[in-house]
C-alpha positions, 0 to 999 in steps of 0.5 A: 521514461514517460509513462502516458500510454502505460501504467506501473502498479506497484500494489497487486494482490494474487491468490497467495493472499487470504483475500486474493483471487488471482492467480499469477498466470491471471495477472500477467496476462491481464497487465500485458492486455492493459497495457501495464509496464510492470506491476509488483506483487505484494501479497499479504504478510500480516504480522501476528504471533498467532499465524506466524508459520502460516504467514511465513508459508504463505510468503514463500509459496508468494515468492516462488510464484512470482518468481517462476513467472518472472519471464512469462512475457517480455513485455511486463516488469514483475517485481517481488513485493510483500504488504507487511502489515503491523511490523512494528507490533513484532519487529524482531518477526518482521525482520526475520520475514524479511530476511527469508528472500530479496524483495524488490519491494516492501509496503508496510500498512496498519489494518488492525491496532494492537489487540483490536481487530481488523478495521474491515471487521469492526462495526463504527455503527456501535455506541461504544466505539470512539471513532476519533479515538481509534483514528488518533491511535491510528495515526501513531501506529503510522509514525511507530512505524516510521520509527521502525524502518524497514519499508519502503513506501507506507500503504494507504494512509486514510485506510480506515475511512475506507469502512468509517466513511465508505462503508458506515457513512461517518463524517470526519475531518481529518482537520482534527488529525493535522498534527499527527498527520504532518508528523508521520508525513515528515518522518517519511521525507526525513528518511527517504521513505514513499508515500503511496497513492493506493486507488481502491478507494476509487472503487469504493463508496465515496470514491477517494484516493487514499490519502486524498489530494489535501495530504499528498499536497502536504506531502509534498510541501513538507518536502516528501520526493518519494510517492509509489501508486498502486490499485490494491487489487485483489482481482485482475480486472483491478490491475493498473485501475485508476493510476492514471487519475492518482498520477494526474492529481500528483502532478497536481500537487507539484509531484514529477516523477513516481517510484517504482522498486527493483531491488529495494531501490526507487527507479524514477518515472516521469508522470 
């Protein structure tokens, strides 16, 4: 399949996540306006001991919604996703979660570290926060998660320099990081896992993909096949934003084709 005139967004967020402004009608409509192929729903699932029926809840209510809109239109691929974020910090729930319905897709992310909050509520401009420190903390979370399994395509890899640098304007060379990086880049080609493109940070101040280039390059150089993209949108006019940059900068790097998950499954699109 060539995908020159249309978009697949694999990372779409729906009024079903806590931060979501979209309903399921919204989207669908916007996607077939704009010219999306298919576009996967993967509203929040942050896993905590805390909220666990209010996580579980909401994922069911998510799935139902999607699943009545399944065949609004014709034109537009709906897929059932989940952003499960933290499931190594509970596994045996992570599981369980999953285990409750067929998802076509499953993207694992990090926001917040063990007994931290989540990086969008901490202030970097305080003394006391080492910012190297929780980066490095950061990037062996990604790799526990490697190690745990159950995903499909690990979300926004730079995710904290969206508020470190975006929002609080800390320089930081992720030089410093190479190691752990590479690391959890190789663990993702070892085990067939993907490696998403997440476009928000175009949105955002400094306007990056995340990761950016120099990591997608080495992805591919350490022999990683797999890579999803998604807008990590929260509000429909978001929907398909700035694919097709982060598939040319793909392309870029060596990449040919891009996944998108049916039945948690990779189905190859050629860039």
């Amino acid at each position: 399949m060539k995908a020159e005139k249309y978009v697949c967004d694999c990372h779409v967020h729906s009024c079903h996540s806590p931060d979501g402004h979209s309903t399921l009608a919204e989207i669908c409509q916007y996607a077939v306006e704009h010219r999306c192929r298919a576009v996967t729903v993967t509203d929040h699932c942050d896993i905590s001991q805390e909220s666990l029926t209010d996580i579980i809840s909401n994922a069911d209510k998510s799935v139902e919604d999607i699943e009545n809109h399944k065949n609004v239109n014709s034109r537009l691929h709906l897929l059932t996703g989940v952003e499960l974020g933290q499931p190594h910090h509970i596994p045996e729930e992570s599981a369980r979660l999953l285990a409750r319905h067929s998802y076509d897709f499953v993207l694992a992310s990090v926001h917040n570290l063990r007994n931290r909050e989540d990086f969008y509520y901490m202030d970097f401009s305080r003394e006391a926060i080492d910012v190297r420190d929780i980066l490095r903390l950061y990037f062996d979370e990604l790799l526990e998660i490697t190690a745990w399994g159950n995903f499909d395509s690990l979300a926004h890899l730079t995710y904290p320099l969206r508020y470190i640098t975006g929002k609080y304007g800390i320089t930081v060379s992720l030089k410093s990081f190479e190691e752990q990086i590479t690391h959890v880049l190789e663990r993702l080609a070892q085990t067939g896992k993907a490696l998403e493109i997440n476009t928000s940070g175009l949105r955002k101040p400094g306007g990056t993909l995340m990761p950016p280039e120099q990591i997608l390059h080495r992805f591919y150089e350490v022999g990683g096949q797999l890579i999803t993209v998604g807008s990590d949108s929260h509000k429909p006019r978001d929907i398909g934003s700035g694919i097709q940059y982060a598939l040319a900068t793909a392309e870029k790097c060596g990449f040919r084709y891009y996944a998108v998950y049916k039945n948690r499954k990779p189905e190859m699109i050629q860039i």
